[in-house]
C-alpha positions in Angstrom: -51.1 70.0 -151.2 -50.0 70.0 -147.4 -50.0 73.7 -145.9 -48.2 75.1 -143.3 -49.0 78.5 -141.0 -48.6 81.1 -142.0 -49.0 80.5 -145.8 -45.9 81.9 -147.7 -46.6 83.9 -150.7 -45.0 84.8 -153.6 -43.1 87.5 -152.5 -41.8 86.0 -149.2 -40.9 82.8 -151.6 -38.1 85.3 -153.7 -36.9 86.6 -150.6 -34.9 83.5 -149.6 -33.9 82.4 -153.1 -30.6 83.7 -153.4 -28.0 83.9 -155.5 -26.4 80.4 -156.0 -29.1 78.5 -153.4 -32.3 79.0 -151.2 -31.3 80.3 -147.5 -33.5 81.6 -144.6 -35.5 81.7 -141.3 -37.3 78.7 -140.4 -40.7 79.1 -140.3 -41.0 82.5 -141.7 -41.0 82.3 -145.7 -38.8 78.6 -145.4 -41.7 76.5 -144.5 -42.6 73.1 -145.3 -45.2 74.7 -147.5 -42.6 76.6 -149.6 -40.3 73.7 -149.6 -42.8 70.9 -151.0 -43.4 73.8 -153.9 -39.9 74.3 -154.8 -39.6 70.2 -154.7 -42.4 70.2 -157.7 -40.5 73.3 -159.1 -37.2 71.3 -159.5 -38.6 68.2 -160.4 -40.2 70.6 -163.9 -38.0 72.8 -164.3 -34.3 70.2 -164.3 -36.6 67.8 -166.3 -36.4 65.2 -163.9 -40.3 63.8 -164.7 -39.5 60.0 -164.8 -36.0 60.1 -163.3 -34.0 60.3 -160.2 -33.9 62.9 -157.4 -31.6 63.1 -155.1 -32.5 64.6 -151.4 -30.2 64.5 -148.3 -29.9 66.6 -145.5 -28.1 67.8 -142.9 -28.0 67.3 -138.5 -30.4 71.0 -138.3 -33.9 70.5 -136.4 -36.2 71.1 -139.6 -33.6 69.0 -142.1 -35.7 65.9 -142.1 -39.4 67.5 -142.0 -37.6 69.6 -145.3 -36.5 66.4 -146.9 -39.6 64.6 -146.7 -41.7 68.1 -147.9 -39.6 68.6 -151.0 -39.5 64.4 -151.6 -43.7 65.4 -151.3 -43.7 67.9 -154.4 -41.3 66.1 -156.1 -42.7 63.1 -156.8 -45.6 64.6 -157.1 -44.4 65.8 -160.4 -43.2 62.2 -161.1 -39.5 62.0 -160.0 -38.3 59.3 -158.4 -36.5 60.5 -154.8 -33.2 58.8 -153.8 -33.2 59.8 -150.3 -29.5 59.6 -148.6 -30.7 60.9 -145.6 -28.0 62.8 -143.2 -25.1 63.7 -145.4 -22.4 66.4 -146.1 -22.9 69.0 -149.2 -19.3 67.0 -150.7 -21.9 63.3 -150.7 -24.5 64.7 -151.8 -22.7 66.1 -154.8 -21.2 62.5 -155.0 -24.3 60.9 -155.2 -25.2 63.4 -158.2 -22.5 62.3 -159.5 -22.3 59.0 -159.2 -26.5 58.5 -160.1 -26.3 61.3 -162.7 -29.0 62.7 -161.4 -30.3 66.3 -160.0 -29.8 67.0 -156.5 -30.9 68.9 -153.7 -29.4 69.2 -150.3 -31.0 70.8 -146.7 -28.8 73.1 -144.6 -28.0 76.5 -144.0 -24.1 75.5 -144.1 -22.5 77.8 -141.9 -25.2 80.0 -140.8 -27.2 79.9 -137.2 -29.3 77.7 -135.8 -32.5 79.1 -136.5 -31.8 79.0 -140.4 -31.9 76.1 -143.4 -31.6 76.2 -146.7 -31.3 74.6 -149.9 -28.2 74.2 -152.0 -29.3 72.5 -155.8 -27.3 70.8 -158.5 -28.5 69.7 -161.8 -27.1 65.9 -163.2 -23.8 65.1 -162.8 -23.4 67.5 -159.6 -23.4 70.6 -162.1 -24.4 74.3 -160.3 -27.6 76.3 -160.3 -27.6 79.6 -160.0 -29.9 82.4 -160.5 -29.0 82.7 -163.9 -28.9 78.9 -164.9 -32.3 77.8 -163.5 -32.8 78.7 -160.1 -34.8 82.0 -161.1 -37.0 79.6 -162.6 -37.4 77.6 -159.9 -38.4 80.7 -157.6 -41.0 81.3 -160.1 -42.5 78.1 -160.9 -42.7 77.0 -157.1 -44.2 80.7 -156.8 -46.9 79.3 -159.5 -47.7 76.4 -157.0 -48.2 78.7 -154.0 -50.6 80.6 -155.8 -52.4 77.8 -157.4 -51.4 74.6 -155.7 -49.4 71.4 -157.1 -51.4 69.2 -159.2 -49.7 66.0 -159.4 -48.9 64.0 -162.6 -50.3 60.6 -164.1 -47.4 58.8 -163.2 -46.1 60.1 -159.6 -42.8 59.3 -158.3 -41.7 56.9 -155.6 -39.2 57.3 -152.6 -36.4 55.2 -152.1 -33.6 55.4 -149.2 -30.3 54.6 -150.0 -26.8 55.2 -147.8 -24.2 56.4 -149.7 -21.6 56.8 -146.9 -19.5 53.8 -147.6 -18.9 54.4 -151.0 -18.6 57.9 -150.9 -15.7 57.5 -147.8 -14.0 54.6 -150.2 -14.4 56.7 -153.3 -12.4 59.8 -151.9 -9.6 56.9 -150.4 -9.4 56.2 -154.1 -8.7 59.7 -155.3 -5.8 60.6 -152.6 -4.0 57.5 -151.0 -3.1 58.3 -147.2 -1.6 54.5 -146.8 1.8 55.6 -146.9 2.0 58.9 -145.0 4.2 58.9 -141.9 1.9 58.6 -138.9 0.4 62.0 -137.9 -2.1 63.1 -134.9 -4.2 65.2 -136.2 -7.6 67.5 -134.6 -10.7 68.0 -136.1 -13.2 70.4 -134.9 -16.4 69.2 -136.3 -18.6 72.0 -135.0 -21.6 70.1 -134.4 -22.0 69.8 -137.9 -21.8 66.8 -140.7 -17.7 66.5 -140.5 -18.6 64.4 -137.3 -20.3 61.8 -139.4 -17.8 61.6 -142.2 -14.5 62.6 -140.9 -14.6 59.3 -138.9 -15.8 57.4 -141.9 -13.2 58.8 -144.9 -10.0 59.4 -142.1 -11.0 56.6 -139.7 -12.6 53.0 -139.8 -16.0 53.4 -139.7 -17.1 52.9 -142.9 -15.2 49.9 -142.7 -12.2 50.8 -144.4 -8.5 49.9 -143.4 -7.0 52.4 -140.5 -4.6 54.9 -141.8 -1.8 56.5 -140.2 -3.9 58.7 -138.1 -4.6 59.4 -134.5 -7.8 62.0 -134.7 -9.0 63.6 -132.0 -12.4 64.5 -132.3 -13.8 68.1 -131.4 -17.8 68.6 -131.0 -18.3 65.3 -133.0 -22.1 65.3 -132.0 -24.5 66.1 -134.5 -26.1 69.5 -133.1 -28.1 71.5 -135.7 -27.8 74.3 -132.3 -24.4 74.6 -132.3 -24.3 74.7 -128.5 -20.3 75.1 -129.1 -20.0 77.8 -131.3 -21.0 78.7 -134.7 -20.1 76.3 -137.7 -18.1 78.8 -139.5 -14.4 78.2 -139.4 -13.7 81.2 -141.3 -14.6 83.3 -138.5 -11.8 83.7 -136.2 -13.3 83.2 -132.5 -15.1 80.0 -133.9 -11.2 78.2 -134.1 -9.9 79.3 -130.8 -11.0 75.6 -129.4 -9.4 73.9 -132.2 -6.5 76.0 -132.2 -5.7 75.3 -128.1 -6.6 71.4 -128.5 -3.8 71.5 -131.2 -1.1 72.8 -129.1 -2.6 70.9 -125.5 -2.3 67.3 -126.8 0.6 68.0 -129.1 -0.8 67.7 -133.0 0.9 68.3 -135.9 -2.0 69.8 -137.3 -5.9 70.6 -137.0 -9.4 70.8 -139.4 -11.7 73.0 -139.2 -14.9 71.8 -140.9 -18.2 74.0 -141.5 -21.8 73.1 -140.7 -22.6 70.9 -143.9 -18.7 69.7 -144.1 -17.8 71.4 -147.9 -15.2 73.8 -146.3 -12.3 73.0 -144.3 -9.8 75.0 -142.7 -6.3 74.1 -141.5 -4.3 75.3 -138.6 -0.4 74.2 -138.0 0.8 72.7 -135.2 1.7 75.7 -133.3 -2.7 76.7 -133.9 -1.9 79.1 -136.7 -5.0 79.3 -139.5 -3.1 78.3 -142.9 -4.7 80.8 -144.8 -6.7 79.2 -147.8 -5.1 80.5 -150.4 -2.0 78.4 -149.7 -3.9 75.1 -149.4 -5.0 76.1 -152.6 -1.6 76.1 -153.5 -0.8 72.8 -152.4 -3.4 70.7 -153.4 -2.8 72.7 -157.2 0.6 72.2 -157.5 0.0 68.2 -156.5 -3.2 67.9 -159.0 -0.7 69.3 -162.0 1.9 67.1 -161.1 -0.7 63.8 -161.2 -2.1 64.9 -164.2 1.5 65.4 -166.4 2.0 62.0 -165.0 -0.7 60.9 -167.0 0.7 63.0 -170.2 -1.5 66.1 -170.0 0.3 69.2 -171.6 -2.4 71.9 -171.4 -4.0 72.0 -168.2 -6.1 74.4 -166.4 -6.2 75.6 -162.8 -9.0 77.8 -161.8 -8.5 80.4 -158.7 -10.5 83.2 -157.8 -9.4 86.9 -158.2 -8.8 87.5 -154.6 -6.8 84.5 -153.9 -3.2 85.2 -153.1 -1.1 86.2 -156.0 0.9 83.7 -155.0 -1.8 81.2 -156.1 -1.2 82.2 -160.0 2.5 82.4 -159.5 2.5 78.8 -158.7 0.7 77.0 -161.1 2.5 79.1 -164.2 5.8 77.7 -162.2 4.0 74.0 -162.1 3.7 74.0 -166.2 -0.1 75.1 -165.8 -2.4 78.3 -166.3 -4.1 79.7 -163.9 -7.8 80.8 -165.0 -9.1 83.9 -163.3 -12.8 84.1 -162.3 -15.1 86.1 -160.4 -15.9 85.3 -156.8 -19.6 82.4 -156.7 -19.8 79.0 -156.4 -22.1 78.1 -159.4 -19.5 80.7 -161.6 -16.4 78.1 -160.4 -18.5 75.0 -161.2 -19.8 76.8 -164.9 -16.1 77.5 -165.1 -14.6 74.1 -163.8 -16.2 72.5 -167.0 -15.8 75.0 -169.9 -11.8 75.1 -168.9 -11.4 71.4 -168.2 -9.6 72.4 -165.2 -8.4 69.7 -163.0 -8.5 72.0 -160.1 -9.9 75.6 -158.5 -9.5 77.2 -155.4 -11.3 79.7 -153.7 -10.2 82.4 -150.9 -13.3 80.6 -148.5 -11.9 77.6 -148.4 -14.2 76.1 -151.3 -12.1 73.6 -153.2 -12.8 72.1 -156.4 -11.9 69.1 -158.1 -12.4 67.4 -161.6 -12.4 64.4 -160.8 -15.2 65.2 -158.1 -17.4 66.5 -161.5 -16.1 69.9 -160.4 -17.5 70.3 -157.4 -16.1 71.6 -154.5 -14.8 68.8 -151.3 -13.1 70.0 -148.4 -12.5 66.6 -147.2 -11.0 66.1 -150.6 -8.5 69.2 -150.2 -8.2 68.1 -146.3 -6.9 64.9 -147.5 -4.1 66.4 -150.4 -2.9 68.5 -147.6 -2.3 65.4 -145.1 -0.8 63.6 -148.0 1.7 66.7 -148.9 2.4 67.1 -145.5 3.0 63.7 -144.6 5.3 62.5 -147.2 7.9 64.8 -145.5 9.0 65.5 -142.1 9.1 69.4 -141.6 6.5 70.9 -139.6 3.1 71.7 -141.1 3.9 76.1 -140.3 7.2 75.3 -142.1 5.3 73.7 -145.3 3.0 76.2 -145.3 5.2 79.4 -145.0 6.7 78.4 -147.9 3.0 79.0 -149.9 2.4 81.9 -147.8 5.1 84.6 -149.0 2.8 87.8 -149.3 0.6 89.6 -146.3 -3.1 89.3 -146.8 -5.9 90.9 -144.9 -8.4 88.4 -145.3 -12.2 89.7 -146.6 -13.1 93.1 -144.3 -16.9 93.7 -144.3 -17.9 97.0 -143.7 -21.5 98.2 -143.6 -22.4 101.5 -145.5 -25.3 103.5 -145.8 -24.2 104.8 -149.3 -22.4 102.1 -150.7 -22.1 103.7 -154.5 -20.5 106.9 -153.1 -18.1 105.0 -151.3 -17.2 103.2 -154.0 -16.5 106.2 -155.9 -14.4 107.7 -153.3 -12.2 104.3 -153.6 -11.8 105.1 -157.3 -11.1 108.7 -156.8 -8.3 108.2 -154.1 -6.6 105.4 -156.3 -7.1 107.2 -160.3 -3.6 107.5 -161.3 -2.1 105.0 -158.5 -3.5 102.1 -160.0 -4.3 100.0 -162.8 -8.2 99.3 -162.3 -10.0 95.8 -163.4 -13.7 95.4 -162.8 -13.9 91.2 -163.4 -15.9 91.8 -159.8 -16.2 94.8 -158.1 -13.1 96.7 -158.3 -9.5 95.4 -158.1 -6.6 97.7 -158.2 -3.1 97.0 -159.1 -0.7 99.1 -157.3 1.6 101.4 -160.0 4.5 100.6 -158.1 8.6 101.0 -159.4 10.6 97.9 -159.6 12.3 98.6 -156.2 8.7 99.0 -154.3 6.6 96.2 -153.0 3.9 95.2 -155.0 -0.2 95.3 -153.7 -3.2 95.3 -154.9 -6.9 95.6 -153.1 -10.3 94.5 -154.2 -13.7 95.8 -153.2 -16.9 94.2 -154.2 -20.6 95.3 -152.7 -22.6 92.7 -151.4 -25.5 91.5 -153.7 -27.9 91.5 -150.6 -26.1 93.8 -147.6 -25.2 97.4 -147.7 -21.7 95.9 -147.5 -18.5 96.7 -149.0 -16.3 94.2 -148.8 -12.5 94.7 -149.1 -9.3 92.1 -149.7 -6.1 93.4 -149.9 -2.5 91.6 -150.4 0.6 93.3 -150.0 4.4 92.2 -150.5 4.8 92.2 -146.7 3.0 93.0 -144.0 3.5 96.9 -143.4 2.5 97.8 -147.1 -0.6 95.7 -147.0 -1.4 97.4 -144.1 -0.9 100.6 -145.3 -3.3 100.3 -148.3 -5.6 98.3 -146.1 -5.8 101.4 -143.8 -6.2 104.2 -146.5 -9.1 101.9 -148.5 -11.1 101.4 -144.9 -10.9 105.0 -144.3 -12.4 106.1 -147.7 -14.8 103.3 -147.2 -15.8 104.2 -143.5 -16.2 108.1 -143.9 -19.0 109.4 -141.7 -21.2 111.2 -144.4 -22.6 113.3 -141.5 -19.0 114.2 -140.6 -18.7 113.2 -137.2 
């Protein structure tokens, strides 16, 4: 078994294995060492003994050295690895797809530089969370710290394979752009993996026919330092850049895309952020309308509960129902395939699509959006006002010492204002009259911070505030009173 310095124990091992993937430092308890064990992990516990393994990675420093660790205790444990080498989160999922087999992808997505991590999918790009394997994984590469990985009769082999191509020509095939009026368009790829695929799903160079596109490319260059600024497009400093190259050369519209390329953000043409929820929206409301073309009656849309309200609204006014869940991207994937739904949405820009085997593709939602947008000639702010009739705050972190007595004081302060729901966290449903704007608020604690985190959508933008103001305050209070 190769080692690395400082050995990682136990302990350290379950303090990067998270919720829905693995995520830390490098070189603290995410080592070479700790990766080659949760390789051999996987490879028992996904039952993948004899079969195929998928392993890609991202443009970070320690991707490759983590690829080839994990491909170590893998086939070690008698998988076969299909290495795809650099790739976005969105191909690697494709190439689980397409091979049916388990996957496991290196980056840290949006977090800093000095971080990598591990997202997993079982066959068919199907999620892993803590509940659905990945506790066992933790504690079966924990066994092989502890008393090393011996390896099988009949070890695996490693095989590279470039999936790029197909995956670029595969995503054409789902959401033709041929026809769309020509548009110039910015894409801010942070540094990250959008600067390898962008140009080979929206440009030529995957060798597939131009489309009506002029792209101007933002921090293209692979950078796993981010010498730009950070690859989260959520946050808003990290779009300023974007959002002036949109209005300096004249765009009708710009992309945002995170470190490993699964989320994407869109900004108008005067650099307004189009919040999520509305792309959401969109791309629904065009996913329902492909699929009664085909003759379904009874389809299913999933959206998280702090999307816009708007969001629900407008797939019950498509002929669909809108599926409520709790906020996690395994939870969207579980729920993706017990509903059948041909589409979900998320309020961080995660997108998810059947026909991707319910994973989530912000290229894929990038591309609805152009298509939408392009098919008429209105402005992109115009298009996406008309999905943006409510005032949200977007997700406010707070930290808090005591986060349970917070939370009560929230409950306290809203008991006989509100209708309560506790899907995740706390949502509450303003009592309002029939003349009164409607809002609602949801706070949820972190699973791994002393942090509250509050959304809030209002009717317009002075009652959102309002309730946003009153919630922060009860959150905030100074328990020494100062």
């Amino acid at each position: 078994m190769t080692s690395a310095v400082p050995p990682v124990d136990r302990a350290l091992l379950t303090s990067i294995v998270k919720a829905y993937d693995v995520r830390g430092i490098v070189g603290e308890a995410l080592t070479e060492q700790s990766v080659e064990a949760l390789g051999a992990a996987f490879v028992d516990v996904v039952g993948a003994a004899g079969d195929r393994v998928v392993v890609g990675h991202d443009m970070r420093d320690s991707s490759p050295g983590f690829a080839e660790a994990f491909a170590r205790g893998a086939t070690a444990r008698g998988a076969d690895v299909v290495n795809i080498g650099l790739c976005s989160t969105d191909e690697s999922y494709y190439a689980s797809g397409t091979l049916d087999a388990p996957a496991a992808m290196f980056t840290a997505s949006h977090n800093p530089a000095a971080y990598n991590g591990i997202k997993f999918s079982r066959a068919g790009a199907q999620g892993i969370s803590l509940d659905t394997g990945l506790a066992d994984i933790r504690d079966r590469a924990g066994d092989f710290l502890e008393q090393g990985i011996s390896a099988i009769a009949e070890t695996g082999s490693v095989q590279r394979v470039d999936v790029l191509a197909e995956y670029a020509a595969y995503l054409r095939g789902l959401v033709d752009l041929s026809g769309i009026r020509p548009l110039k368009i910015v894409v801010d790829a942070g540094n990250g993996m959008g600067g390898l695929t962008v140009p080979a799903v929206l440009g030529t160079a995957a060798g597939l026919p131009a489309l009506p596109l002029e792209i101007v490319p933002l921090y293209f260059e692979l950078d796993g330092t981010f010498p730009n600024h950070e690859a989260n497009p959520l946050e808003p400093a990290n779009l300023v850049d974007l959002q002036a190259a949109v209005v300096e050369h004249g765009a009708d519209l710009g992309l945002a895309f995170d470190g490993d390329a699964d989320r994407c953000l869109v900004v108008d043409e005067r650099g307004a952020a189009v919040t999520p929820s509305a792309v959401a929206a969109i791309v629904a409301v065009r996913e329902i309308a492909r699929v009664a073309a085909l003759g379904e009656t009874d389809v299913n849309v999933i959206h998280n509960l702090i999307t816009s309200r708007f969001v629900p609204e407008t797939i019950e006014a498509a002929g669909a129902t809108p599926v409520r869940t709790r906020v996690g991207h395994s939870l969207i994937k579980d729920r993706m395939a017990e509903t059948g739904a041909v589409f979900g949405g998320e309020h961080s820009a995660h997108y998810y699509f059947r026909d991707f085997w319910g994973a989530d593709n912000g290229m894929l939602a990038a591309m609805h959006v152009l298509a939408e947008f392009g098919a008429q000639h209105a402005p992109l702010s115009e298009l996406a006002d008309r999905f943006t009739p409510y005032a949200l705050s977007g997700e406010i972190n707070s930290v808090v010492d005591d986060v349970p007595s917070a939370y009560t004081r929230v409950v306290e302060a809203f008991t006989g204002r509100g209708e309560f729901d506790e899907l995740d966290g706390l949502t509450v449903f303003g009592l309002t009259a029939e003349d009164q704007p409607f809002w609602w608020f949801n706070v949820r604690p972190s699973n791994t911070e002393p942090l509250l985190r509050l959304n809030v959508e209002g009717a317009d933008a002075a009652t959102m505030a309002v309730v946003r103001d009153e919630v922060l305050a009860l959150i905030r209070v100074d328990p020494r009173g100062a």
